[in-house]
C-alpha positions as CSV (number, residue, x, y, z in Angstrom):
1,X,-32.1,-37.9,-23.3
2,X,-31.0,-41.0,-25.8
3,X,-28.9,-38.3,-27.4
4,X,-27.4,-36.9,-24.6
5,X,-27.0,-41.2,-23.6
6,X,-25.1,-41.7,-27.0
7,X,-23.0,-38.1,-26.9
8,X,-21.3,-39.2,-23.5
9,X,-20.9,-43.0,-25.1
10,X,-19.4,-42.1,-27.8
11,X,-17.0,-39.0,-25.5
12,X,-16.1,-42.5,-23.6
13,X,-14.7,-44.1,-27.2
14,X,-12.2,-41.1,-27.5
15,X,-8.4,-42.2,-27.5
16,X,-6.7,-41.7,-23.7
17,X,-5.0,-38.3,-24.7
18,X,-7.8,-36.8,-26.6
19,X,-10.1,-37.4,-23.5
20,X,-7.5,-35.4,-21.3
21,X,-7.7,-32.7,-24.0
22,X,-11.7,-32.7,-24.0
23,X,-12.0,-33.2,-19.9
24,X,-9.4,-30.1,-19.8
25,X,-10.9,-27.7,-22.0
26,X,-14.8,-29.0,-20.4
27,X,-13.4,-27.8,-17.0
28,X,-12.2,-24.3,-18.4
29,X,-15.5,-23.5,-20.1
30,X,-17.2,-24.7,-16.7
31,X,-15.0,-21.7,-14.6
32,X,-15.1,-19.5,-16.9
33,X,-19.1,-20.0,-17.0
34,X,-19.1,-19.8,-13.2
35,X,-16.9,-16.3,-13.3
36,X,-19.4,-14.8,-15.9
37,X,-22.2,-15.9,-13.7
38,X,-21.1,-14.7,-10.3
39,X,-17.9,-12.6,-10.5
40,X,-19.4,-10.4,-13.7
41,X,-23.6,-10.8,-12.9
42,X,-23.7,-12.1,-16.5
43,X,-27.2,-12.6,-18.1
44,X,-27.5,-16.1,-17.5
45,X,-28.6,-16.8,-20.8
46,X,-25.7,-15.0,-22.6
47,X,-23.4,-17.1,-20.3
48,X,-24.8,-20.3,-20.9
49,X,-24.9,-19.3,-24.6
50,X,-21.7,-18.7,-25.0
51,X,-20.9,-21.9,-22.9
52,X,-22.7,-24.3,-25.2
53,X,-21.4,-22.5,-28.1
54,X,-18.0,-23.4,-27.1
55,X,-18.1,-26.7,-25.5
56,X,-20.4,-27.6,-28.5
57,X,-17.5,-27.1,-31.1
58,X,-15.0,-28.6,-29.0
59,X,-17.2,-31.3,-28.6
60,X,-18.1,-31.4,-32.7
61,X,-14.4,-31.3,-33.5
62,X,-13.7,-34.5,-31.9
63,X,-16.9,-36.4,-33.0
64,X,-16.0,-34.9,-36.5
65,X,-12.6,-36.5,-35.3
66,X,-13.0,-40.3,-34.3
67,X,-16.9,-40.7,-35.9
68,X,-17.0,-39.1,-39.0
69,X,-13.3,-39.1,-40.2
70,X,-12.6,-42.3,-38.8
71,X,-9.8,-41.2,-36.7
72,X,-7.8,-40.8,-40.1
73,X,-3.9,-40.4,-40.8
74,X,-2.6,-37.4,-39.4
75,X,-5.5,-37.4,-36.3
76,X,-3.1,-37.1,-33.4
77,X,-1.3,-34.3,-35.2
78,X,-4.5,-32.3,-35.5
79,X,-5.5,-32.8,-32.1
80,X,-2.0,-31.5,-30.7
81,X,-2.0,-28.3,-33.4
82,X,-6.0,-27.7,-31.8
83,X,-4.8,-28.1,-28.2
84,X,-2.0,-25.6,-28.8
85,X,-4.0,-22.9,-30.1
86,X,-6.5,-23.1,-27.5
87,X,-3.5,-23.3,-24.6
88,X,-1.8,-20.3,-26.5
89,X,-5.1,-18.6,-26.4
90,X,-5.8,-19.3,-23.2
91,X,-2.2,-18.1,-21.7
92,X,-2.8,-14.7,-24.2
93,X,-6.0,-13.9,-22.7
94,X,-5.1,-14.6,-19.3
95,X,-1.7,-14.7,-18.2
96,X,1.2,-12.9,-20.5
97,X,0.5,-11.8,-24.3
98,X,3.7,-9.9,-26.5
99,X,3.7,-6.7,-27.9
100,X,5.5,-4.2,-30.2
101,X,6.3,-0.5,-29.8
102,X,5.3,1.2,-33.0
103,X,6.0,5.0,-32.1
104,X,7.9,7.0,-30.0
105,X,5.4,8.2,-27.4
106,X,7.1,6.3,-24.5
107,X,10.9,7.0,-25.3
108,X,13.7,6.8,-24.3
109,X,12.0,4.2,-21.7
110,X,10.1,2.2,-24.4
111,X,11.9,2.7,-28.3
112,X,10.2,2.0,-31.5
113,X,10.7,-1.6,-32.7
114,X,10.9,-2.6,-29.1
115,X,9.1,-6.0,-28.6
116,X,7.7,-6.9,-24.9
117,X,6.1,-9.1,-22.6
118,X,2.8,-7.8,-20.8
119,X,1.7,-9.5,-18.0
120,X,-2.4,-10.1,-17.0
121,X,-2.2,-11.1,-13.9
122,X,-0.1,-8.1,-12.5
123,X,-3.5,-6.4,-12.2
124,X,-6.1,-9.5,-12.9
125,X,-6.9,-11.3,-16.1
126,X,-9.5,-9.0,-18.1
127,X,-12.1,-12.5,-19.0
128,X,-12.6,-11.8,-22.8
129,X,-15.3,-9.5,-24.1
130,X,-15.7,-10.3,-27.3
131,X,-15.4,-14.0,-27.5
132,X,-16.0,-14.5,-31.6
133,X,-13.0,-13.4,-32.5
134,X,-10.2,-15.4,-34.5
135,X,-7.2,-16.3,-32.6
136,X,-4.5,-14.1,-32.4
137,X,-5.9,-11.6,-34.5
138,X,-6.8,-8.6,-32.7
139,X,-8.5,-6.1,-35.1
140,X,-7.9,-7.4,-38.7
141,X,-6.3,-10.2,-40.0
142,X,-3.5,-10.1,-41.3
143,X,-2.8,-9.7,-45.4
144,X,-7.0,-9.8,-45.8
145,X,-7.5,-6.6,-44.1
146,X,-11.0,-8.1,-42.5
147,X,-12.6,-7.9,-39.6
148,X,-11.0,-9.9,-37.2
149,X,-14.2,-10.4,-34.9
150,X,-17.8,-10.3,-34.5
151,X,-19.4,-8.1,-32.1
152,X,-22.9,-9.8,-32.3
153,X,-21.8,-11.7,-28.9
154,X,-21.1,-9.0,-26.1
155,X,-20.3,-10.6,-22.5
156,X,-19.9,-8.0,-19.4
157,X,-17.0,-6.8,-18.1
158,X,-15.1,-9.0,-15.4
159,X,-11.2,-9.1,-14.0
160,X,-10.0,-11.7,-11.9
161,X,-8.3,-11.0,-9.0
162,X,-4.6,-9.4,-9.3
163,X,-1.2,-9.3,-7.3
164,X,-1.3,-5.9,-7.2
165,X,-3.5,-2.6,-8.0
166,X,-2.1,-0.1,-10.6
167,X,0.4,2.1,-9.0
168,X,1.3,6.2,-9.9
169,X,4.7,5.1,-12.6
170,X,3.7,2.0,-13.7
171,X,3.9,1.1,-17.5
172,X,0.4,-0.1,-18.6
173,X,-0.8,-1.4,-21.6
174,X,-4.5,-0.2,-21.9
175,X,-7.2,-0.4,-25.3
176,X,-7.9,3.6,-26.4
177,X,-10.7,4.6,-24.8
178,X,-11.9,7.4,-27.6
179,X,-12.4,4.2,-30.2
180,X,-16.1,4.1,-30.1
181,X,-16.8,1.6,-33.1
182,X,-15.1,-1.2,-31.9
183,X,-15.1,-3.5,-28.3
184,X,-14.0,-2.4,-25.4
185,X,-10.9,-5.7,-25.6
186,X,-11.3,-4.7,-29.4
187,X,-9.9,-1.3,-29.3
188,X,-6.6,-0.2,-30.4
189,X,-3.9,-1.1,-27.8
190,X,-1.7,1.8,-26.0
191,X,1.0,1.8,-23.9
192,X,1.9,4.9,-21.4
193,X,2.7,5.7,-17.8
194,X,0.4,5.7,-15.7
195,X,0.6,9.4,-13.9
196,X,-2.6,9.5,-11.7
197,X,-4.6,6.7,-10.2
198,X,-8.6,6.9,-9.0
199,X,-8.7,10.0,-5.9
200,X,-5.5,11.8,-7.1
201,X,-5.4,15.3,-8.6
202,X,-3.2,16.1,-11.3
203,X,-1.5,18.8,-12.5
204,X,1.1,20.5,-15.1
205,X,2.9,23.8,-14.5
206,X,5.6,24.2,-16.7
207,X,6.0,20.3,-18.2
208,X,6.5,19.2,-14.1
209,X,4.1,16.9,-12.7
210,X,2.3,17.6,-9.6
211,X,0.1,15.1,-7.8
212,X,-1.9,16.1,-4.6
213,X,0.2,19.3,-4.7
214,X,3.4,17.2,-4.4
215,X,6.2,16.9,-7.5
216,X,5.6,13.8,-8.9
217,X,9.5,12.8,-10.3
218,X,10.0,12.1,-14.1
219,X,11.0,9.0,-15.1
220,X,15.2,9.2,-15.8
221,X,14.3,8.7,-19.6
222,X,12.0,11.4,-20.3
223,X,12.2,13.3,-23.0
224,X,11.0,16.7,-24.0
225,X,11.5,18.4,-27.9
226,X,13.7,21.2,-27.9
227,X,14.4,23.5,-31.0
228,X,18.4,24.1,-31.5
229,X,19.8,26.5,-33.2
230,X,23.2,26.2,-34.7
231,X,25.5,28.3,-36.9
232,X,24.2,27.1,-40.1
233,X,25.7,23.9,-39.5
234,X,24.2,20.5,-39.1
235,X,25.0,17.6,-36.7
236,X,26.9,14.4,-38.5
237,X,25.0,11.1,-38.6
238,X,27.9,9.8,-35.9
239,X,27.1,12.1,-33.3
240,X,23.1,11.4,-33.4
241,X,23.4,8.1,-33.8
242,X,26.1,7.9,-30.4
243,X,23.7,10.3,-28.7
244,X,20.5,7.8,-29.8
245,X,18.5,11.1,-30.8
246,X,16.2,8.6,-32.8
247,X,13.4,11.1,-33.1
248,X,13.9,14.3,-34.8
249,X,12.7,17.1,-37.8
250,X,15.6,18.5,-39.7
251,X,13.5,20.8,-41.6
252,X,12.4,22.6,-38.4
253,X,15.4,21.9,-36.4
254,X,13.3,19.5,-33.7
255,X,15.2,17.4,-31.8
256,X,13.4,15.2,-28.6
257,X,15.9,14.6,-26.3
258,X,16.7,13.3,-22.6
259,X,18.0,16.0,-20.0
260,X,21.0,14.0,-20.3
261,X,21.5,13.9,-24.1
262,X,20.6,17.8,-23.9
263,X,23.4,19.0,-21.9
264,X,25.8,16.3,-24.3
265,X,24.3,18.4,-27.5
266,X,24.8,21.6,-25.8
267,X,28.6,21.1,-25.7
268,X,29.0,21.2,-29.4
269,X,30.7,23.9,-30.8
270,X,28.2,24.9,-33.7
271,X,25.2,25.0,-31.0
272,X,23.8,28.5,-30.5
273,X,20.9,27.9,-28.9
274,X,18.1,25.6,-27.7
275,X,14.5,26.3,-26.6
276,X,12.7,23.7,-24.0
277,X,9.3,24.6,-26.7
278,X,7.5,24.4,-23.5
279,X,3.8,25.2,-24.1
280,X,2.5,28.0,-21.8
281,X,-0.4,29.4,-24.1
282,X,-2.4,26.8,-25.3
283,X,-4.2,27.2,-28.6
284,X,-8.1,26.7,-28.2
285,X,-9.5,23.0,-27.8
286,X,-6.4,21.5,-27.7
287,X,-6.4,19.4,-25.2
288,X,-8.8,17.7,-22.7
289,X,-11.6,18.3,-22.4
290,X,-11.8,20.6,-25.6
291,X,-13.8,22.9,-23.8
292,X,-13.0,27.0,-24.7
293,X,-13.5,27.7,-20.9
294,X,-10.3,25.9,-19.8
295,X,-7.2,27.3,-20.7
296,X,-4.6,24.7,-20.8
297,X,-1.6,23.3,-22.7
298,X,0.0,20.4,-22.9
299,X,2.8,21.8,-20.2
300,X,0.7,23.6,-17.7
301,X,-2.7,21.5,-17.4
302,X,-5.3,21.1,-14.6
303,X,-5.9,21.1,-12.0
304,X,-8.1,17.8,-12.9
305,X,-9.5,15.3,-10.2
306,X,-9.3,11.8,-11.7
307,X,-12.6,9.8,-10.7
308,X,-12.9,7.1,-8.1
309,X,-15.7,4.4,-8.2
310,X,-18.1,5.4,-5.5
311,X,-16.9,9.0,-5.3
312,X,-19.7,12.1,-5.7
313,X,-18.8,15.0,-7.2
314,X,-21.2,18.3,-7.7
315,X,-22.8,19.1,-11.1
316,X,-21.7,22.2,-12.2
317,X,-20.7,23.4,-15.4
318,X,-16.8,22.9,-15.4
319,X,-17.8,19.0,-14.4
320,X,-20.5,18.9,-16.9
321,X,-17.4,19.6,-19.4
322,X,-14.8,17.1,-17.6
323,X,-16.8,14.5,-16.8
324,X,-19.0,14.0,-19.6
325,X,-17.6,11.6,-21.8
326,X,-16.6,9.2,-19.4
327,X,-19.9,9.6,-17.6
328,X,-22.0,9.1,-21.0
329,X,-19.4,6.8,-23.2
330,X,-18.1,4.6,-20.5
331,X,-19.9,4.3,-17.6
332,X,-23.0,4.3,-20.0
333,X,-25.5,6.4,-17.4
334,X,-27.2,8.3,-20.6
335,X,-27.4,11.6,-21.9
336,X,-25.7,14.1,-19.7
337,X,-26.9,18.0,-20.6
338,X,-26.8,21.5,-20.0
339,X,-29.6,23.9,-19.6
340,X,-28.3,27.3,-18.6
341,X,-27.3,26.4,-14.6
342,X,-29.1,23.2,-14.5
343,X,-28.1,19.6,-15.3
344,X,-30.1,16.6,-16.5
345,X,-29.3,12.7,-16.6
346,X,-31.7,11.4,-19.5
347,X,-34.2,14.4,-18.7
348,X,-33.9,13.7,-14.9
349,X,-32.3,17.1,-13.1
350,X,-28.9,15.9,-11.3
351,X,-27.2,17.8,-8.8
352,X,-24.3,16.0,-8.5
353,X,-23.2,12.3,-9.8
354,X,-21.6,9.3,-8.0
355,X,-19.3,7.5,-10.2
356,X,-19.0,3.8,-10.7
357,X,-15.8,3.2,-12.0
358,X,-12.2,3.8,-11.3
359,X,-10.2,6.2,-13.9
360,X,-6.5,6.5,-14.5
361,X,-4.7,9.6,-15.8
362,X,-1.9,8.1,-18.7
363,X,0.7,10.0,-20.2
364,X,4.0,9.4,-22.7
365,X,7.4,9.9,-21.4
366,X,7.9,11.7,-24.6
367,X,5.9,14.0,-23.4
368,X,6.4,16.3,-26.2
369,X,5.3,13.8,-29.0
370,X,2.7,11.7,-27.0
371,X,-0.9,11.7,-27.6
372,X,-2.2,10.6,-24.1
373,X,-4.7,12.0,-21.2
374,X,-4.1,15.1,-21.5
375,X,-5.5,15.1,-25.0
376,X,-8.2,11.8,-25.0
377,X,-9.0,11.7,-21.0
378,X,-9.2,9.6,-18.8
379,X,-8.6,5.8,-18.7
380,X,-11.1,3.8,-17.4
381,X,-10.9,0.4,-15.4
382,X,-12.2,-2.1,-17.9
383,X,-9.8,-0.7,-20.5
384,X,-6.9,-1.8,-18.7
385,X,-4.5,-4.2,-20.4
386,X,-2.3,-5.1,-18.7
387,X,1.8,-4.1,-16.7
388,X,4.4,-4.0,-19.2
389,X,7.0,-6.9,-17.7
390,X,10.3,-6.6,-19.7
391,X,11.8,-6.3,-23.4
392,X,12.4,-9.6,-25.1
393,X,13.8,-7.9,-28.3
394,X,15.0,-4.6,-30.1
395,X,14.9,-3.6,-33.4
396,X,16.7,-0.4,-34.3
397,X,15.1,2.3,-36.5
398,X,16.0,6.2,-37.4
399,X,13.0,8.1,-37.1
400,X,12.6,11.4,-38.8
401,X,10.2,13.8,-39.2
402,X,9.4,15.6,-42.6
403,X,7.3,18.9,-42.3
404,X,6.3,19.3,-46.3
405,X,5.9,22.9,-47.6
406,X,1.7,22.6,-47.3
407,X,2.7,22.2,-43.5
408,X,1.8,18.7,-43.5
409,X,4.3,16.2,-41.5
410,X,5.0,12.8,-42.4
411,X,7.5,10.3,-40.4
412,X,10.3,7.8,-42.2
413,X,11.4,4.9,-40.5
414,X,15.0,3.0,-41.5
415,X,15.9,-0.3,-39.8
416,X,19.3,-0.3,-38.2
417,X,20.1,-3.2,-36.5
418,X,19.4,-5.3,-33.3
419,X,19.8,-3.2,-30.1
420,X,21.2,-6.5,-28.0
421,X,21.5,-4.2,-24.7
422,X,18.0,-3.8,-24.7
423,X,17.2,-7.6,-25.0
424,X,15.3,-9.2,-21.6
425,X,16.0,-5.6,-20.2
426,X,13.1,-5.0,-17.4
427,X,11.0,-2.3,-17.8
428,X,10.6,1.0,-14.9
């Protein structure tokens, strides 16, 4: 109690503006502690561990500050550097955080070396996961190539209310579900439409999108890959560059183009020919949910019924195959297995299974060079990021694809300026 007496005695010696600071960043550990507690059913001790574990190194730095140090030259400037990175921290985690597109999965909407704002309060702030982590470092740091975080510390999964719910065409930043050896906030960050939403059923036939049995439209930038023939000619470095055909493969004559730059290519006099390479035969295990009894492609896929919290659905063995990996990797219910017609949940026989999350089907409006849900799955709720908001800046690069005589394809990337149309363009 006398130490307790002396900590708040000595809190009361603190300069006017560093007592603003501490009383600030005391108040956000106390909500934060109360949304762990009651909005995420926290372990209590966890909670009020990782509490004290912050509020005690706030509360260090400034003793360190005024009682140890002296207050010493420089003080003020120290205290307004830590502020900063805890407010730029705090807005990262919770409000709007910046991004970079580094491949072509979304284009034309999204273009490589396009920069944007993500917003976390479209759909509610995710609270952090993995709170030992070092500021702005996401996976590794930078130039060390370590570790970033330390998962020791896991806190449960909690989002705080949103203006909106996730809508069929929204843009959505989301962690990769598949990445199994890092955090759930930890895992690499994606960026993809967002096709189907919890309840719908999805479909492919022929590269169109069908939800509920109706057409769902493509976005006016998708883009497809289409081999072209010519008469032995190639296309000048002007005419690709006016037509933005940013992605290609020479050696194979792979182009991925928009409808509308498609029909522009056609008219050239040294075009023979051009094939959609739509996908009708798929070759075994190739996409979702790599299971030999479902014969699909990446252009004619499902039908496939993406999972809503609270929603039963029968055990049989097609399910057993589609819903398995989010039923055992992220909603954590145990081991899901087979035996001949019968089903068990960690050696308990299941005849159906009532899910307790929402899912979300994701896919690239390149949807010919995209690895998305119809490859990895489904998306599930605590993985979500975030709405892609608007570009803030564009760096141009040629992108080529090089298929080397083993059959092995590497991509080159040259920069080629600033794309200033695209700068504070919003995002659809």
């Amino acid at each position: 109690m006398k130490f307790i007496n002396n900590l708040i005695t000595k809190i009361k010696g603190f300069p006017k503006n560093t007592k603003i600071y501490f009383a600030i960043w005391s108040i956000i550990n106390v909500l934060i502690l109360l949304l762990y507690i009651l909005g995420a059913s926290a372990n209590i001790f966890i909670a009020l561990l990782f509490f004290v574990m912050w509020q005690g190194a706030v509360t260090f730095y400034y003793y360190y500050r005024y009682y140890i140090k002296k207050g010493r030259k420089y003080g003020e400037w120290a205290d307004a550097i830590m502020f900063a990175i805890l407010a730029a921290t705090f807005i990262r985690s919770l409000f709007i955080e910046a991004y970079q597109i580094p491949t072509p999965s979304m284009e034309k909407t999204l273009l490589v070396g396009d920069f944007l704002f993500v917003s976390k309060v479209n759909y509610g702030a995710r609270l952090p996961m993995t709170p030992l982590s070092v500021p702005f470092a996401h996976q590794t740091l930078p130039i060390l190539e370590m570790k970033a975080y330390s998962g020791s510390l896991q806190l449960p999964y909690y989002r705080l209310p949103g203006f909106q719910k996730i809508k069929n065409g929204d843009v959505v930043v989301f962690n990769f579900p598949c990445e199994y050896d890092n955090p759930v906030d930890k895992k690499t960050n994606y960026i993809k439409r967002c096709i189907a939403i919890p309840g719908d059923e999805i479909k492919l036939i022929n590269g169109n999108v069908y939800i509920n049995d109706k057409v769902f439209g493509d976005p006016p930038n998708r883009e497809y890959s289409y081999n072209v023939t010519t008469d032995g000619t190639g296309f000048n470095k002007k005419l690709l560059y006016e037509l933005d055909i940013t992605d290609k493969d020479l050696m194979s004559n792979t182009y991925w183009m928009t409808d509308q730059t498609r029909e522009k290519l056609k008219k050239e006099s040294n075009v023979k020919f051009m094939d959609t390479l739509i996908k009708p035969r798929p070759t075994p295990g190739e996409t979702y949910p790599q299971w030999q009894g479902i014969d699909w492609s990446r252009d004619y896929f499902g039908p496939l019924y993406v999972p809503k919290a609270g929603v039963k659905i029968p055990m049989n063995e097609k399910n057993y195959w589609l819903y398995k990996l989010p039923i055992e990797q992220y909603e954590h219910a145990g081991k899901l297995e087979q035996n001949g017609s019968e089903f068990t949940l960690n050696g308990a026989p299941i005849k159906d299974y009532t899910f307790k999350m929402n899912y979300y089907f994701m896919m690239g409006d390149n949807r010919h060079n995209s690895e998305d849900s119809r490859f990895f799955g489904f998306v599930p709720e605590d993985h979500i990021v975030g709405k892609a908001l608007f570009v803030w800046l564009s760096l141009k690069y040629d992108l080529q694809h090089i298929t080397k005589m083993d059959g092995q394809q590497i991509e080159t990337k040259s920069f080629k300026g600033v794309r200033w149309n695209r700068i504070f363009m919003g995002i659809k």
